[in-house]
matplotlib code that plots the C-alpha trace (Angstrom):
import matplotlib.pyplot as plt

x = [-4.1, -6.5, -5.6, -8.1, -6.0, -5.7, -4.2, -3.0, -0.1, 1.3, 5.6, 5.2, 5.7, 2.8, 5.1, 7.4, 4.7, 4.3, 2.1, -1.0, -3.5, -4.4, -7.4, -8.5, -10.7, -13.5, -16.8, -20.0, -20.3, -16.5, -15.1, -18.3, -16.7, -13.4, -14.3, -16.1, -12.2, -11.4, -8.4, -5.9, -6.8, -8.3, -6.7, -8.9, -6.8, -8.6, -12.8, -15.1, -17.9, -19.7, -21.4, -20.9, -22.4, -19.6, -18.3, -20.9, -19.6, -21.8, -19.6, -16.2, -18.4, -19.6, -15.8, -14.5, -17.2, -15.8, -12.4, -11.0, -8.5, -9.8, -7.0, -7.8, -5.6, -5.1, -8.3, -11.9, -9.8, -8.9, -12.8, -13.8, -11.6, -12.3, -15.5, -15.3, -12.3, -14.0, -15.5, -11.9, -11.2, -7.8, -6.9, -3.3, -1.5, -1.8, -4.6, -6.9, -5.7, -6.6, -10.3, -10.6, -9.5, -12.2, -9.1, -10.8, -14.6, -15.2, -15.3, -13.9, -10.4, -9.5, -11.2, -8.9, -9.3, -7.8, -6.7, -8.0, -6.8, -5.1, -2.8, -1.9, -4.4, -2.5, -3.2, -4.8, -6.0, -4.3, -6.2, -6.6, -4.8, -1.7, -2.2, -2.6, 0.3, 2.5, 1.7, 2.6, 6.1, 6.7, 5.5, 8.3, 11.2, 10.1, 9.4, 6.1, 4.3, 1.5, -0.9, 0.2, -0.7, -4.0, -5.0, -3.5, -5.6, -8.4, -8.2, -8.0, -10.9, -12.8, -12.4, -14.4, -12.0, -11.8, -10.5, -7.7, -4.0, -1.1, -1.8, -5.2, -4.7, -1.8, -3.4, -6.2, -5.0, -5.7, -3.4, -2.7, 0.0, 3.2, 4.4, 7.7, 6.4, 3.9, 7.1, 9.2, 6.1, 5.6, 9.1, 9.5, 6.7, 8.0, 10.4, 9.2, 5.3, 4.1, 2.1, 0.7, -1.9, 0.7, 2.9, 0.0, -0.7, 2.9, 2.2, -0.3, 1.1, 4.1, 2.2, -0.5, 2.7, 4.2, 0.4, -0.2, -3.0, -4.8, -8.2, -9.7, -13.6, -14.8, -17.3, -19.7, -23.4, -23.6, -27.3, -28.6, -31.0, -32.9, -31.4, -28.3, -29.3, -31.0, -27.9, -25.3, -27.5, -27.3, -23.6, -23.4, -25.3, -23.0, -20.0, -21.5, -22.4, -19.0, -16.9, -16.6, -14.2, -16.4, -16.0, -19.4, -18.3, -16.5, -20.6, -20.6, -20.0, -22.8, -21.9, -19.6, -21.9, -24.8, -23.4]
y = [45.0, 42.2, 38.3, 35.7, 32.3, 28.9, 26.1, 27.1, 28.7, 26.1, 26.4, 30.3, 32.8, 34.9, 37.0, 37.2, 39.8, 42.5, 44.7, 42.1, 41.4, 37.6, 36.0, 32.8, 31.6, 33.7, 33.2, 34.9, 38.4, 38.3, 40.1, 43.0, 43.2, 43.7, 46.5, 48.3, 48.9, 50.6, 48.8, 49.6, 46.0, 42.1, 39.3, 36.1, 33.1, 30.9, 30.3, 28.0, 26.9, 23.1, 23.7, 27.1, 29.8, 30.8, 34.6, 36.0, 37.4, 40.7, 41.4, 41.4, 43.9, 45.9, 46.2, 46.8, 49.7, 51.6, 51.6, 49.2, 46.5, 42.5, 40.0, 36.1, 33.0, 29.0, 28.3, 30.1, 33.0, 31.8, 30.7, 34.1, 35.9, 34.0, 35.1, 38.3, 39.6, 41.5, 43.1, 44.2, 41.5, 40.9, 37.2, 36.0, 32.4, 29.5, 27.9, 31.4, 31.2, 27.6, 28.3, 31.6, 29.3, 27.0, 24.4, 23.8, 24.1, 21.8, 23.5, 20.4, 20.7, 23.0, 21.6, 19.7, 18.5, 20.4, 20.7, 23.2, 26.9, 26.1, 23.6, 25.6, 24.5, 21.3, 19.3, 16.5, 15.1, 16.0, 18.5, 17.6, 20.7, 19.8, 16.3, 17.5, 20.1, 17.7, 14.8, 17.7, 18.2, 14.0, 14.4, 16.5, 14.9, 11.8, 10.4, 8.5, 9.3, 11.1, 8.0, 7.3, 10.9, 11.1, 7.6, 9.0, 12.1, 10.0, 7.7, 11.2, 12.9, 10.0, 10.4, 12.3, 15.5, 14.6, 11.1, 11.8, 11.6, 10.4, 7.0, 6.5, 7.4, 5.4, 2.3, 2.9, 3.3, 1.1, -2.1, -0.2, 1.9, -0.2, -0.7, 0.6, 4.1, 4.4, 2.6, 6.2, 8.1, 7.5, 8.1, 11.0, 12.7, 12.3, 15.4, 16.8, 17.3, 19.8, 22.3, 24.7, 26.1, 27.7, 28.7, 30.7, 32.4, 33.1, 35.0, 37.4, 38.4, 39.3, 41.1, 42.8, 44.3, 45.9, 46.8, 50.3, 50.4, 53.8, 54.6, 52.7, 52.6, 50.5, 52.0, 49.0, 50.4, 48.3, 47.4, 48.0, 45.3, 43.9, 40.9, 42.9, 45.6, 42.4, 40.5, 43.3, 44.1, 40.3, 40.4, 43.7, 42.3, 39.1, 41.3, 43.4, 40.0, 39.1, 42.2, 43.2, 45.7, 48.4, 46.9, 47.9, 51.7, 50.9, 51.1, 54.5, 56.1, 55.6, 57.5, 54.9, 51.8, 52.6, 54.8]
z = [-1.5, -0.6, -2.0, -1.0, -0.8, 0.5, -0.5, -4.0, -2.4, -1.0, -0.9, -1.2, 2.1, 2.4, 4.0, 1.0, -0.5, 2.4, 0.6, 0.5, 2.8, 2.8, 3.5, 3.6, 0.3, -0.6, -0.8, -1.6, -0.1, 1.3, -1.7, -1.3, 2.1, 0.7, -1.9, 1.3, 2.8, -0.7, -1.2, -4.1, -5.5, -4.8, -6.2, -6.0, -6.0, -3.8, -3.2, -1.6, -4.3, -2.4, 0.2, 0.5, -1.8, -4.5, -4.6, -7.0, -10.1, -9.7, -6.2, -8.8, -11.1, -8.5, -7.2, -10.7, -11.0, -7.8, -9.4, -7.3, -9.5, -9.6, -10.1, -10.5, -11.4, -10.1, -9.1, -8.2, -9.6, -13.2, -13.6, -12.5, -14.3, -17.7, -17.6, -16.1, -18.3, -20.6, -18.2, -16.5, -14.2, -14.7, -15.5, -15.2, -15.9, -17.8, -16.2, -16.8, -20.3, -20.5, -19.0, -21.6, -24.3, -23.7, -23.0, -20.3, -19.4, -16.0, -12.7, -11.4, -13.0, -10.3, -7.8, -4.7, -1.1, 1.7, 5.0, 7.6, 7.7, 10.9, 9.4, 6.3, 4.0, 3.1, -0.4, 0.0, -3.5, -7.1, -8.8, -12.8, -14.1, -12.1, -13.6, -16.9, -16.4, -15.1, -18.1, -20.7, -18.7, -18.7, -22.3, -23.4, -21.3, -22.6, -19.7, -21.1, -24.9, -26.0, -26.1, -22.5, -21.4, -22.6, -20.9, -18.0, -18.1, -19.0, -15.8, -13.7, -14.8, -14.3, -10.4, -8.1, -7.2, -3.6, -3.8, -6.9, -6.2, -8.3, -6.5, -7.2, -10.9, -11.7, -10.0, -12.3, -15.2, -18.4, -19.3, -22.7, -20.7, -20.5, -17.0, -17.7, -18.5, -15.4, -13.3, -14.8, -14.2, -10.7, -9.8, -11.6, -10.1, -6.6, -7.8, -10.8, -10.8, -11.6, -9.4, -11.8, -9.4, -7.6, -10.4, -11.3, -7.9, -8.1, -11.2, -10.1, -7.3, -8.5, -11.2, -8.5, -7.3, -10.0, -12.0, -11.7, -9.9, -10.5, -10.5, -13.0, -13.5, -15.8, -18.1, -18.2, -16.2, -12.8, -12.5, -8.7, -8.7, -5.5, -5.9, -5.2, -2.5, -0.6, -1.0, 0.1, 3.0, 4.2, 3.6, 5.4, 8.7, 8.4, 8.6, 11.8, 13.3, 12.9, 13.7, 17.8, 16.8, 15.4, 11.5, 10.8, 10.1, 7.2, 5.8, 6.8, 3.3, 1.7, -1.3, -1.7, -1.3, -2.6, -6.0]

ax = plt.figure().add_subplot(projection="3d")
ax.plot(x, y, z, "-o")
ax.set_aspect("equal")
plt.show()
């Protein structure tokens, strides 16, 4: 099994989970790649989308069609897999449910600033669905109110993604929030926040490993468009570029590819 990932699973061992394969965030043509090696399943947790062309949903269709099993959750996943479900794409934790629910509709509520892949993929900015996780958990152990919450949540949507972290929020936030509460707030956070990114990663990998995991086809038509053959012949060449090692050949079954 394949798991494209990055910083959503920071605390958890990669090598808790022998059975997956990780790679770093995916983006457009790496999960086309990935369906080439025929693995049992991919589970998207992690993606690139600024900058650098997003994975395309027609890849996770494409894979889905050759029997292959999608998983997404946390981040690129859980936006994927919302609107890929009904298609088969398997979604998986709160945050999934929160984008299928139309909870939440903004890319950015995922969205965080990280490290390099050398370093581990550290955090460096507080994505909003950890916020909002978090505010809930305050919320119920009274830690500040409701009214407080939603100013709170307020203030942190209004920043730019890359720039938002507990600090820059609370420092932000309206008069109308006593002192006292963002005083508790702050110092319960230290311990307590909530990293609901990770919960969710969490989740679908420990469901990958226990999903049966059969051949499953989905019965939807996969349209071979140019669009597509031109795009999967780019992402091929990429991959021969890339590979020293002879990883071209995995294109050898055509049967496979082109069907």
């Amino acid at each position: 099994m394949i798991v494209f990932a990055g910083p959503s699973l920071a605390g958890l061992q990669p090598a808790d989970w022998p059975d997956m394969e990780f790679r770093p965030p995916v983006r457009q043509g790496d999960l086309f790649l990935a369906a080439c090696e025929r693995p049992a399943a991919i589970g998207v947790i992690d993606g690139y989308f600024e900058g650098v062309p997003a994975v395309w949903h027609k890849e996770i269709l494409w894979a889905l069609s050759r029997g292959i099993r999608v998983f997404g959750a946390s981040s690129m996943g859980a936006l994927r897999a919302a609107e890929l479900d009904v298609f088969g794409m398997k979604g998986v934790g709160r945050i999934y449910e929160d984008y299928r629910d139309l909870v939440c509709t903004d890319d950015d509520e995922v969205a965080l600033l990280h490290g390099p892949a050398e370093l581990g993929y550290p955090v460096l900015s507080l994505a909003m669905v950890n916020l909002r996780a978090s505010l809930h958990a305050a919320v119920a152990e009274k830690i500040i109110d409701a009214a407080g919450a939603s100013l709170i949540a307020a203030t942190g949507k209004s920043q730019h993604y890359k720039t938002r972290t507990w600090k820059t929020v609370l420092d932000a936030v309206p008069p109308e929030v006593p002192e006292r509460q963002l005083a508790a707030l702050h110092d319960w956070s230290r311990l307590h926040a909530v990293d609901q990114k990770c919960a969710d990663a969490q989740a679908m990998l420990e469901l990958m490993t226990h999903f049966p995991l059969h051949d499953t086809a989905s019965e939807f038509h996969f349209e071979r468009t140019d669009l597509w053959v031109q795009a999967t012949e780019t992402w091929r060449k990429r991959s021969a570029q890339a590979d020293t090692g002879g990883g071209y050949n995995l294109f050898k079954d055509k049967s496979f590819i082109d069907r």
